[in-house]
BAVEX-674774 format. One record per residue (C-alpha): residue number from 1; residue in three letters; x, y, z. Coordinates in steps of 0.5 Angstrom, whole numbers. Each point is the difference from the previous one (the first is absolute). Example, Ala and Ser with C-alpha at 12.3 -4.5 7.8 and 13.67 -1.06 7.14 Angstrom:
% BAVEX-674774
<node><resi>1</resi><resn>ALA</resn><X>25</X><Y>-9</Y><Z>16</Z></node>
<node><resi>2</resi><resn>SER</resn><X>2</X><Y>7</Y><Z>-2</Z></node>
This chain:
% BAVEX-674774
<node><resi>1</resi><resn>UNK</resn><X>-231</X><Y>250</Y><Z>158</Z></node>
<node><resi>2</resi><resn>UNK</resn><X>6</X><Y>4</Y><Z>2</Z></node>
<node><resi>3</resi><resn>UNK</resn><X>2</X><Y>4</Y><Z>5</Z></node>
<node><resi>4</resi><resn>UNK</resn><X>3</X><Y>7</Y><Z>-1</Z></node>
<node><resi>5</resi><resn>UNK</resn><X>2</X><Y>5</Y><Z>5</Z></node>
<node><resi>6</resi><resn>UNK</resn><X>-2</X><Y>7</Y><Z>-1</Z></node>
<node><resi>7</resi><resn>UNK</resn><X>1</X><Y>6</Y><Z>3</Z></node>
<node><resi>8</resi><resn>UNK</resn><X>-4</X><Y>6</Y><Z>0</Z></node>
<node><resi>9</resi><resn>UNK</resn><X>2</X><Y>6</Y><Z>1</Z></node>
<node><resi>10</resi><resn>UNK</resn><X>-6</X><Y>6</Y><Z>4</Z></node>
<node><resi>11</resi><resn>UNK</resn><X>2</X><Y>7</Y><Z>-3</Z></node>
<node><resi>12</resi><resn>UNK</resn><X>-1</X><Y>5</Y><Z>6</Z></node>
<node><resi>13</resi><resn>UNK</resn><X>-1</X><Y>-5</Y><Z>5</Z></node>
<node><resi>14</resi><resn>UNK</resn><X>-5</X><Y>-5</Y><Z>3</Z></node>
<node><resi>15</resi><resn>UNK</resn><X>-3</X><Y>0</Y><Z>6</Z></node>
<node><resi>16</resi><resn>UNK</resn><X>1</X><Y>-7</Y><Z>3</Z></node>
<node><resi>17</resi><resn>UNK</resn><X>6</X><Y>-6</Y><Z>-1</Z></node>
<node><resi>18</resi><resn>UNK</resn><X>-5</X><Y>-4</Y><Z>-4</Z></node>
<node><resi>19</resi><resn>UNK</resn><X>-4</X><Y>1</Y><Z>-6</Z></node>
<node><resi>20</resi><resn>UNK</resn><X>-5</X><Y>-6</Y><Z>1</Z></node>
<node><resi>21</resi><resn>UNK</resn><X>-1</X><Y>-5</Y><Z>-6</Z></node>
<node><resi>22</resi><resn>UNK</resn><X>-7</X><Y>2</Y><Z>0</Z></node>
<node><resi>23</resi><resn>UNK</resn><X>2</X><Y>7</Y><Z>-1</Z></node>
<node><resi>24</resi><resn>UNK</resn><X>3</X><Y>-2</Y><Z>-7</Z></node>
<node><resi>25</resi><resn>UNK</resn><X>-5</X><Y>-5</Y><Z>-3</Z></node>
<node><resi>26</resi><resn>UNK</resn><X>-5</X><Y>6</Y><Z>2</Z></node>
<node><resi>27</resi><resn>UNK</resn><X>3</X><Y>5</Y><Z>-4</Z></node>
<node><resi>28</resi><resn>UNK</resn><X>2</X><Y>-4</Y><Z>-6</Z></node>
<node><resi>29</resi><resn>UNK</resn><X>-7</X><Y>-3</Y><Z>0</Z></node>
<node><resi>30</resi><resn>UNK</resn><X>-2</X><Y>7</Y><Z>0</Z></node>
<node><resi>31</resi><resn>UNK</resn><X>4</X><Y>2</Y><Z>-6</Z></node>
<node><resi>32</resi><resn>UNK</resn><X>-2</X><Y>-6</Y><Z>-4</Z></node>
<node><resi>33</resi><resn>UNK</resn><X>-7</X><Y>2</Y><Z>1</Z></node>
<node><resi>34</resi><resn>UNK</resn><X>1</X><Y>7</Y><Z>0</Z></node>
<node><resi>35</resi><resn>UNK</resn><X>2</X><Y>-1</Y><Z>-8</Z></node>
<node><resi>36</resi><resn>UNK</resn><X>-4</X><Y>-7</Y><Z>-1</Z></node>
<node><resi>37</resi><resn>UNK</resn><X>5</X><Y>-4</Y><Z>0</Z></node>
<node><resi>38</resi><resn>UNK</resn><X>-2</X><Y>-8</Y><Z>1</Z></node>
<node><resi>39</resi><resn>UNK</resn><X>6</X><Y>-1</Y><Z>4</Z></node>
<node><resi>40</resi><resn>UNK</resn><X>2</X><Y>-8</Y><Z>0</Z></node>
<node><resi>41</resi><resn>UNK</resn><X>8</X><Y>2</Y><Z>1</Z></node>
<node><resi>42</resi><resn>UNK</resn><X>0</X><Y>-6</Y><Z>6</Z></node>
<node><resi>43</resi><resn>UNK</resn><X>4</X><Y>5</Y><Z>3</Z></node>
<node><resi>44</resi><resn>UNK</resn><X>1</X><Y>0</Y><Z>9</Z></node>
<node><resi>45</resi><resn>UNK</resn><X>3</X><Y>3</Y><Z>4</Z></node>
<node><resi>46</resi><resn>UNK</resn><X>2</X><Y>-1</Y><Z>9</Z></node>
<node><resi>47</resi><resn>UNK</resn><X>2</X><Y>7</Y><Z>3</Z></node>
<node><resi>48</resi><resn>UNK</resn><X>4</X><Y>5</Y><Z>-1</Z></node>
<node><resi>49</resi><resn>UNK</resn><X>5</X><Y>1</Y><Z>6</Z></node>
<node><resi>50</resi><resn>UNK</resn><X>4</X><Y>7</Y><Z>1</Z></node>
<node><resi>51</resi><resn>UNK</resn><X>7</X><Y>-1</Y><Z>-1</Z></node>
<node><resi>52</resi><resn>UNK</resn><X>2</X><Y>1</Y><Z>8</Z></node>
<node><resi>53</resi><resn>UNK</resn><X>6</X><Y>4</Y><Z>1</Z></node>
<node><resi>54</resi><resn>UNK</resn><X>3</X><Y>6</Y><Z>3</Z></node>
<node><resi>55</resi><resn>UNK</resn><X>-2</X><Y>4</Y><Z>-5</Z></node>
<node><resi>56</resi><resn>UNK</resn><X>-7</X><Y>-1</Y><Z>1</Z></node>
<node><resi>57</resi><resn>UNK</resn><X>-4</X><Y>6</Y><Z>3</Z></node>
<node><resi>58</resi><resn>UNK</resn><X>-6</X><Y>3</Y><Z>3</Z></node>
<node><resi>59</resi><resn>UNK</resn><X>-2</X><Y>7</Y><Z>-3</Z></node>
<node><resi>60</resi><resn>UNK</resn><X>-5</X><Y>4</Y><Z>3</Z></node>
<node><resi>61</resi><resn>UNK</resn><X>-5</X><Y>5</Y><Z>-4</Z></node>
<node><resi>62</resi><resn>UNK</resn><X>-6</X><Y>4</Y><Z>2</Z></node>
<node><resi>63</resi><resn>UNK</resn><X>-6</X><Y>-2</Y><Z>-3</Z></node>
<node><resi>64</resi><resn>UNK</resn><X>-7</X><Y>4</Y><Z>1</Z></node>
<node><resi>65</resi><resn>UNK</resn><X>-7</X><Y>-4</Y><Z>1</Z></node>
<node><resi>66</resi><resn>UNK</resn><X>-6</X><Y>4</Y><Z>-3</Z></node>
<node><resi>67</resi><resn>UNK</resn><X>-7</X><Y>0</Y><Z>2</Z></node>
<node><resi>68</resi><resn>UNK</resn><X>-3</X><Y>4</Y><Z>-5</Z></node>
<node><resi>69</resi><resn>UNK</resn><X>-7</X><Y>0</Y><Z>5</Z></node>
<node><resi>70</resi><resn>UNK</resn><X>3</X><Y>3</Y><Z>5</Z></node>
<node><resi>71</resi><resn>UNK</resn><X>4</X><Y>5</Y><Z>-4</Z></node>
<node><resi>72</resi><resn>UNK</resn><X>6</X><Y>-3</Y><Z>5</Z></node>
<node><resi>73</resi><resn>UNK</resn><X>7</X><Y>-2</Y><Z>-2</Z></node>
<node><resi>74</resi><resn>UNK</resn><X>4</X><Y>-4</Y><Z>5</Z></node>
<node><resi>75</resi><resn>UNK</resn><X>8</X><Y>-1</Y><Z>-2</Z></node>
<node><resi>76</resi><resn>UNK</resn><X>3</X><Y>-7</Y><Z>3</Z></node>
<node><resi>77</resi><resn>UNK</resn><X>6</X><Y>-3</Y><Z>0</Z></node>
<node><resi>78</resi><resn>UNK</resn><X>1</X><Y>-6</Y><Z>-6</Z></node>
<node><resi>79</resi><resn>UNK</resn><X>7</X><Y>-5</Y><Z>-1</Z></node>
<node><resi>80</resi><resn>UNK</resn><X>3</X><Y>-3</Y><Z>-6</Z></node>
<node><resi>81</resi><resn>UNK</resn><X>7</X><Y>-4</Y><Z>-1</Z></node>
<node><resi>82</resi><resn>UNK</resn><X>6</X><Y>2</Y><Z>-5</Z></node>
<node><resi>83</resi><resn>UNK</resn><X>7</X><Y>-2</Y><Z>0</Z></node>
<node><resi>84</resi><resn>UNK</resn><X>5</X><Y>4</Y><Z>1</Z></node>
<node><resi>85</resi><resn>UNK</resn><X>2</X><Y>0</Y><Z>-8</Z></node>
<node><resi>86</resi><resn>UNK</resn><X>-5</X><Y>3</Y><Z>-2</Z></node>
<node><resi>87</resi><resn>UNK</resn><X>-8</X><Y>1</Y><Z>0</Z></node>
<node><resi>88</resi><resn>UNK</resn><X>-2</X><Y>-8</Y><Z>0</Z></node>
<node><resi>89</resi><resn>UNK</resn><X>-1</X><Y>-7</Y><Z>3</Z></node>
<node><resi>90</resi><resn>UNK</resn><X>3</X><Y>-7</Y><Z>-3</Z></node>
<node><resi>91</resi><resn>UNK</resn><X>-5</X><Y>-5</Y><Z>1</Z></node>
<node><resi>92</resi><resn>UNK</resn><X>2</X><Y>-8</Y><Z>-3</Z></node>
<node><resi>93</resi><resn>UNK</resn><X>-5</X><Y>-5</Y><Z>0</Z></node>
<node><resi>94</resi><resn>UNK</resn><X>-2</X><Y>-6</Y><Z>-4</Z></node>
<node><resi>95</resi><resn>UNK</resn><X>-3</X><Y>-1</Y><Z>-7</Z></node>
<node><resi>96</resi><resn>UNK</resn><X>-3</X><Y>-6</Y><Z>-2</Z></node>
<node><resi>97</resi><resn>UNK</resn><X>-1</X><Y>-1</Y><Z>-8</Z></node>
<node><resi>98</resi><resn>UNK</resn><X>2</X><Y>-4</Y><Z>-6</Z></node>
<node><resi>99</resi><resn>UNK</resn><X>5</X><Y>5</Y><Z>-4</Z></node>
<node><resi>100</resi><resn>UNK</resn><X>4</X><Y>6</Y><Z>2</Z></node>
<node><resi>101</resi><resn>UNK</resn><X>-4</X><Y>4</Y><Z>-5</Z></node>
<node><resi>102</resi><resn>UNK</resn><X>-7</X><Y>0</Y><Z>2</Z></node>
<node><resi>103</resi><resn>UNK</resn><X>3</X><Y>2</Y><Z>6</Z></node>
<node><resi>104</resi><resn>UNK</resn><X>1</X><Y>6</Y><Z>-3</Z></node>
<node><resi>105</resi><resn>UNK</resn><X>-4</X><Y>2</Y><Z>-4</Z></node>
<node><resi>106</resi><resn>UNK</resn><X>-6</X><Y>-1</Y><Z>6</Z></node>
<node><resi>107</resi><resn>UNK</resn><X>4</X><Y>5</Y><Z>3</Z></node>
<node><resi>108</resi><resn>UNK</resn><X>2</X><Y>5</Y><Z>-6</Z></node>
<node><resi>109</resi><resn>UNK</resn><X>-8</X><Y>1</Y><Z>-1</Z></node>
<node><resi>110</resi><resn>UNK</resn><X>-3</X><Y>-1</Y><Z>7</Z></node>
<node><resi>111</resi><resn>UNK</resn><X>6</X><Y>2</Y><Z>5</Z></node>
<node><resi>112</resi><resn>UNK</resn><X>-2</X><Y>7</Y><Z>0</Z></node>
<node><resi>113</resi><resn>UNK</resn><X>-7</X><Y>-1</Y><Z>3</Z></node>
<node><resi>114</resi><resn>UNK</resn><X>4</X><Y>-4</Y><Z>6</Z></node>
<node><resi>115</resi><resn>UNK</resn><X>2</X><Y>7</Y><Z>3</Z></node>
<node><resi>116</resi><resn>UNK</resn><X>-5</X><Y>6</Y><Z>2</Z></node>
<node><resi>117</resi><resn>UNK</resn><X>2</X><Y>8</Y><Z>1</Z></node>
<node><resi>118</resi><resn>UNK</resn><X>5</X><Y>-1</Y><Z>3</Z></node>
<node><resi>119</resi><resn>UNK</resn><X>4</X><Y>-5</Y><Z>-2</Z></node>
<node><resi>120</resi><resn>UNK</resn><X>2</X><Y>-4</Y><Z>-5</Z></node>
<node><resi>121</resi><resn>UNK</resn><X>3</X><Y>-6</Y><Z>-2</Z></node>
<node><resi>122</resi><resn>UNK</resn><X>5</X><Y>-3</Y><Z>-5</Z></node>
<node><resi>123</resi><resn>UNK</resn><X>5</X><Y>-5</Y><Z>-2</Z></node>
<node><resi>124</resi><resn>UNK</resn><X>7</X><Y>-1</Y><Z>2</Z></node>
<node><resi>125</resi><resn>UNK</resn><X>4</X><Y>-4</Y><Z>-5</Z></node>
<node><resi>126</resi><resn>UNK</resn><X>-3</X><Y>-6</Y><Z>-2</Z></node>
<node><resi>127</resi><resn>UNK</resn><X>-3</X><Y>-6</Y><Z>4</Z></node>
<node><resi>128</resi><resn>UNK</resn><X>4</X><Y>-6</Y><Z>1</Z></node>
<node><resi>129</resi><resn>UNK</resn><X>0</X><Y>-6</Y><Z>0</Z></node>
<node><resi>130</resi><resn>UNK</resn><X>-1</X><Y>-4</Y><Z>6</Z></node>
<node><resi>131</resi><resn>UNK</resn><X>3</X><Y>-8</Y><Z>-1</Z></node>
<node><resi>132</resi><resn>UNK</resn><X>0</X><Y>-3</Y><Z>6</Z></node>
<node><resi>133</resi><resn>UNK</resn><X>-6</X><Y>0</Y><Z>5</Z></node>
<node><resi>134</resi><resn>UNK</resn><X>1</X><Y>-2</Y><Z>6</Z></node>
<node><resi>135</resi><resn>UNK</resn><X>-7</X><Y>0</Y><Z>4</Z></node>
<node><resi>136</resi><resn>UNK</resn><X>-7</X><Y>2</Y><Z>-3</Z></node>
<node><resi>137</resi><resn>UNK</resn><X>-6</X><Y>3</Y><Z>4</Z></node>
<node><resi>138</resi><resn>UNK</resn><X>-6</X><Y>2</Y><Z>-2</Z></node>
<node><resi>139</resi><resn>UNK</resn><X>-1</X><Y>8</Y><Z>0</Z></node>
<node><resi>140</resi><resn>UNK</resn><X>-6</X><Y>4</Y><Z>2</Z></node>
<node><resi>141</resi><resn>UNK</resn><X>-5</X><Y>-5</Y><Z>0</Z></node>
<node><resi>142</resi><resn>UNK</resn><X>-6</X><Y>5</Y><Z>2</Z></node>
<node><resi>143</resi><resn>UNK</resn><X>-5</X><Y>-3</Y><Z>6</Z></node>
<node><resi>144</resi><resn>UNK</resn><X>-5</X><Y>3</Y><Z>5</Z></node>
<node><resi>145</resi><resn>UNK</resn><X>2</X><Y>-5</Y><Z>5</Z></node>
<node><resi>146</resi><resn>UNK</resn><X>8</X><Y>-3</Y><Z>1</Z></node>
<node><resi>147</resi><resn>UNK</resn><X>-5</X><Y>-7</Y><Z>1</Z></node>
<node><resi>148</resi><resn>UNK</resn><X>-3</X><Y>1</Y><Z>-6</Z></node>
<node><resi>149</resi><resn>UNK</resn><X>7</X><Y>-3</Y><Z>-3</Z></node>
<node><resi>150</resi><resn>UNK</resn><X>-2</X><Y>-7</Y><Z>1</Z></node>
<node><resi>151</resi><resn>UNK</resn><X>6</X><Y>-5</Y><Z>0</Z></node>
<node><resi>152</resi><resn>UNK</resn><X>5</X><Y>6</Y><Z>-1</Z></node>
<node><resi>153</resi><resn>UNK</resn><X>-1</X><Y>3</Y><Z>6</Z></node>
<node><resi>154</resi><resn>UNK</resn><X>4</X><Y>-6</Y><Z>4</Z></node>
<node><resi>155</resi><resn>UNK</resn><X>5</X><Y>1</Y><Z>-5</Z></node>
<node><resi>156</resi><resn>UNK</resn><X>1</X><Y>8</Y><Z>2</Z></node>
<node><resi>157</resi><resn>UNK</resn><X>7</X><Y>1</Y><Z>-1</Z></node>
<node><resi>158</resi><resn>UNK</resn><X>-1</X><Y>8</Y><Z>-1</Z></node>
<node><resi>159</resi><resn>UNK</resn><X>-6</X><Y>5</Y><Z>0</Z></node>
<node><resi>160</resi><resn>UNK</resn><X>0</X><Y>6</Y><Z>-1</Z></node>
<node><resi>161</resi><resn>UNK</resn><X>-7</X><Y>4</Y><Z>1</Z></node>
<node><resi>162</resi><resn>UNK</resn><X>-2</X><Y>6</Y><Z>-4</Z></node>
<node><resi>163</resi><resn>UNK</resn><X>-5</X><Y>4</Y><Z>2</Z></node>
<node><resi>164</resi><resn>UNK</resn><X>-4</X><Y>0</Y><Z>-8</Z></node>
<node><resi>165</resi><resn>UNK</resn><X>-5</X><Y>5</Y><Z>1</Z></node>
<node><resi>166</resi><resn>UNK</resn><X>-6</X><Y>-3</Y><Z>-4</Z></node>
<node><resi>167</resi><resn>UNK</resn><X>-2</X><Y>5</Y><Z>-6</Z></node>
<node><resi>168</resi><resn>UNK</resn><X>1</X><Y>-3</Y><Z>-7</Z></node>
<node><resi>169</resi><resn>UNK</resn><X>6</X><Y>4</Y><Z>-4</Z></node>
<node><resi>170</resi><resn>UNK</resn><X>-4</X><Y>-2</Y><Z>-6</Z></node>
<node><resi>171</resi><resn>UNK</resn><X>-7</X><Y>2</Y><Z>1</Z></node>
<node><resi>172</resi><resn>UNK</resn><X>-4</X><Y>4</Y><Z>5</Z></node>
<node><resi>173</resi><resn>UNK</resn><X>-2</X><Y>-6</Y><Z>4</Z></node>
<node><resi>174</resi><resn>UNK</resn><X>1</X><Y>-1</Y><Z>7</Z></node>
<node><resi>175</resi><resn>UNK</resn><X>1</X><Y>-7</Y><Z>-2</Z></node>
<node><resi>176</resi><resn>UNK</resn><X>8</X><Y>-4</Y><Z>1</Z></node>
<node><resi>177</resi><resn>UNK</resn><X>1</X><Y>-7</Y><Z>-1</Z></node>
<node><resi>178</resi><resn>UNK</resn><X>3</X><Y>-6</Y><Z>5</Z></node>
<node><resi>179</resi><resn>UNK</resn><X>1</X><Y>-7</Y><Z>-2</Z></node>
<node><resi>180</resi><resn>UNK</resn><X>-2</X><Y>-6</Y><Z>4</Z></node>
<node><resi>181</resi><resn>UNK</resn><X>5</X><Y>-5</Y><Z>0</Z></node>
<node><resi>182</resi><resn>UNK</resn><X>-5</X><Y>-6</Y><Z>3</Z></node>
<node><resi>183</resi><resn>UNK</resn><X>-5</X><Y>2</Y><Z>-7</Z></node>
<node><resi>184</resi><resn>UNK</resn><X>5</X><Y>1</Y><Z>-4</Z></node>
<node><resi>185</resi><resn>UNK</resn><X>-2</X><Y>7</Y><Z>-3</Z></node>
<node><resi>186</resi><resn>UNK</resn><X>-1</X><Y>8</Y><Z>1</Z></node>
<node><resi>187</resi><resn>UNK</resn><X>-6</X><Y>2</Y><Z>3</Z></node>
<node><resi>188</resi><resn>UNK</resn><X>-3</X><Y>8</Y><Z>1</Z></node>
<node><resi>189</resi><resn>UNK</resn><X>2</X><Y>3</Y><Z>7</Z></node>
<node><resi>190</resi><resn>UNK</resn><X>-4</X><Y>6</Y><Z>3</Z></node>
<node><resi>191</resi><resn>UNK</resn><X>5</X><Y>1</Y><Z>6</Z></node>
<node><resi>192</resi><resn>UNK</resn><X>4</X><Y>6</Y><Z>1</Z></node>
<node><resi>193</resi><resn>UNK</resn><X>7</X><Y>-4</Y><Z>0</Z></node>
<node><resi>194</resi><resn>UNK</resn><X>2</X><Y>-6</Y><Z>-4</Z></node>
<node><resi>195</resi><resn>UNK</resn><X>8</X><Y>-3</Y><Z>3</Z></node>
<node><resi>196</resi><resn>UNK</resn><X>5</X><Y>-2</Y><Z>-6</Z></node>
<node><resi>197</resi><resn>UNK</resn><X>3</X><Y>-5</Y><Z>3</Z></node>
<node><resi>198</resi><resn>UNK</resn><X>7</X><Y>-3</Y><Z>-2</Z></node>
<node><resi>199</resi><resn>UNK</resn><X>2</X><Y>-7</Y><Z>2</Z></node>
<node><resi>200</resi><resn>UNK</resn><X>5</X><Y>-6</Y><Z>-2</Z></node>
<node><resi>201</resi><resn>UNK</resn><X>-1</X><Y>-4</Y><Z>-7</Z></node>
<node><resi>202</resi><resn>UNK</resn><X>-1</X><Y>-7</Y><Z>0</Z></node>
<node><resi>203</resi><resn>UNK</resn><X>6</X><Y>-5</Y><Z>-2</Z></node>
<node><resi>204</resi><resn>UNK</resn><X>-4</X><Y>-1</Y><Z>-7</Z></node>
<node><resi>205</resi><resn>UNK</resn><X>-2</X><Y>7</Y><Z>-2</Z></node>
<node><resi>206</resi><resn>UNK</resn><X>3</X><Y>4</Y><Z>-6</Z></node>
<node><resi>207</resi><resn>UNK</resn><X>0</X><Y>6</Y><Z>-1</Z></node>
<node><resi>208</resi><resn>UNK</resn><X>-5</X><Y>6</Y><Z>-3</Z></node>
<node><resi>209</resi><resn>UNK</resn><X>-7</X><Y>-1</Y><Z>4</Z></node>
<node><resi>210</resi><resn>UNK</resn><X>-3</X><Y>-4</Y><Z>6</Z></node>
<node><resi>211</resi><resn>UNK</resn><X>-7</X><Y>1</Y><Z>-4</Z></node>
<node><resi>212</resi><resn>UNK</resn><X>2</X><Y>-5</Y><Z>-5</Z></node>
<node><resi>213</resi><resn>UNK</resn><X>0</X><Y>-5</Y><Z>5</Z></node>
<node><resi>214</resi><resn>UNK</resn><X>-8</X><Y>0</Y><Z>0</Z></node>
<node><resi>215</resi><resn>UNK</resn><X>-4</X><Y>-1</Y><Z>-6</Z></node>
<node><resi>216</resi><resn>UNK</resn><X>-4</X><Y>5</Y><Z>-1</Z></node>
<node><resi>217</resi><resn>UNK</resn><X>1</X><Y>5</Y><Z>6</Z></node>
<node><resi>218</resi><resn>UNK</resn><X>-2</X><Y>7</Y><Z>-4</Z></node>
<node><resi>219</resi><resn>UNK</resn><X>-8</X><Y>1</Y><Z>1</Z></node>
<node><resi>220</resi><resn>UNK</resn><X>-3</X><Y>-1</Y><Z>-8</Z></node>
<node><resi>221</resi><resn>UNK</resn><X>-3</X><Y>7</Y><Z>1</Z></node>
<node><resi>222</resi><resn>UNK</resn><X>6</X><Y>3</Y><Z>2</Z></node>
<node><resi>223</resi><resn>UNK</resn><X>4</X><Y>5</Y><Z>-5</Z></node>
<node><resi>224</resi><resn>UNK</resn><X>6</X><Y>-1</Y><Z>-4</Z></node>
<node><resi>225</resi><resn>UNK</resn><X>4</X><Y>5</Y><Z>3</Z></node>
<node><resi>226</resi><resn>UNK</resn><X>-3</X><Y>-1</Y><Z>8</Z></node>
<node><resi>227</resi><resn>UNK</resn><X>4</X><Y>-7</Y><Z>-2</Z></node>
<node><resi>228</resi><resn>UNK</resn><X>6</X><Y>3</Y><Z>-4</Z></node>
<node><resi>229</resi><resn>UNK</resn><X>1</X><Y>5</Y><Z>7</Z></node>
<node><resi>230</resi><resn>UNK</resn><X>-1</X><Y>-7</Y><Z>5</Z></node>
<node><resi>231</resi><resn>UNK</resn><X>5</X><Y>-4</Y><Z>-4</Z></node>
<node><resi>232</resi><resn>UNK</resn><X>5</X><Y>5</Y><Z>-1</Z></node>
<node><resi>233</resi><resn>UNK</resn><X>0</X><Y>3</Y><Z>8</Z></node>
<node><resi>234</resi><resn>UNK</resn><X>-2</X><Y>-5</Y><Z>4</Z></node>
<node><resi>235</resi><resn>UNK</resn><X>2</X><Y>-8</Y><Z>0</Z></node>
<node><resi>236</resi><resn>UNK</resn><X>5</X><Y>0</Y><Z>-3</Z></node>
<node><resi>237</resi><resn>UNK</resn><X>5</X><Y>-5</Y><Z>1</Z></node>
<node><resi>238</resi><resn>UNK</resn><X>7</X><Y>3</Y><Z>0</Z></node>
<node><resi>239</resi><resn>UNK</resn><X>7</X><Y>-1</Y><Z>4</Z></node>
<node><resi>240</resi><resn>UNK</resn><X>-1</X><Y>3</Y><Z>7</Z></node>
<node><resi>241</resi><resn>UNK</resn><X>1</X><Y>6</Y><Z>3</Z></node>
């Protein structure tokens, strides 16, 4: 596996300094599903950083809340971040996968689910190459309980928590998955949030996905495009960030 850094660039803005693994892998799972592709592109990615600076800024717009059962409107105040160069944020991140093609190809076909109404992502340049790798970590392992990493939870170096509502992009279903470290495999959870924890990798890891530590971490009756997003969005072994 090889390590590519790529930027991607929101037209009109986002609204945080962040677009989360987990936001990527879902909306690239979703156009796989969307046009019935099977996936299997062994793609994964950590998340994307905004590219800081001064010409980051915040911008203001009036947005306007309706309930159609009152007949009532109510207009409120909401935010997003653009440069000063023009209508757009730089985010670089980190992608996993063997070859530069099949980087691109996923995201000729799927980028563009990524977004929603109001922004819209792309590439800027071309992914490069990272060759020297100093420390790995294993990025947004997702858990119901910092406890539940197991071994890993002494080995802490970083942890981000995320509050990942629990409502599956794929389907209706109020259902989301978390991985037990002590079993060794992902379970169905009904709580209202999971945490996405990210922590030091061991000495012998490499890179592409902590899941394949285990030997059969995924549920058999688990659909295949449920395992293309976890592996594609969540343990990711990938250098830190």
């Amino acid at each position: 596996m090889k390590v590519f850094k790529v930027t991607l660039r929101a037209y009109n803005g986002y609204k945080d300094t962040v677009i989360p693994a987990t936001t990527i892998a879902g909306g690239l799972v979703y156009g796989m599903v969307a046009n019935k592709d099977k996936g299997g592109y062994n793609v994964m990615f950590t998340n994307f950083l905004a590219v800081e600076g001064k010409d980051l800024k915040s911008f203001d717009r009036v947005r306007v809340t309706l309930d159609r059962i009152v007949n009532h409107s109510t207009p409120y105040l909401s935010y997003k971040l653009i440069s000063n160069k023009g209508p757009y944020v730089d985010f670089q991140g980190y992608v996993i996968a063997e070859d530069y093609n099949s980087v691109m190809e996923l995201f000729r076909k799927y980028l563009v689910f990524v977004g929603n109404n109001f922004t819209v992502l792309d590439v800027v340049g071309e992914p490069k190459t990272v060759d020297e790798v100093r420390e790995l970590c294993v990025h947004n392992v997702p858990v119901v309980r910092p406890e539940d990493l197991g071994k890993y939870r002494n080995s802490l170096r970083i942890m981000r928590i995320q509050r990942f509502f629990n409502f599956n992009y794929l389907d209706a279903s109020k259902m989301a998955y978390y991985f037990d470290v002590n079993e060794g495999k992902f379970k169905s959870s009904s709580s209202k949030y999971l945490l996405l924890c990210t922590f030091k990798a061991e000495d012998n890891d490499k890179l592409g996905s902590f899941y394949d530590k285990f030997s059969n971490p995924f549920p058999p009756d688990m659909q295949q495009h449920f395992k293309e997003y976890l592996r594609m969005g969540t343990g990711v072994i990938a250098p830190c960030t």
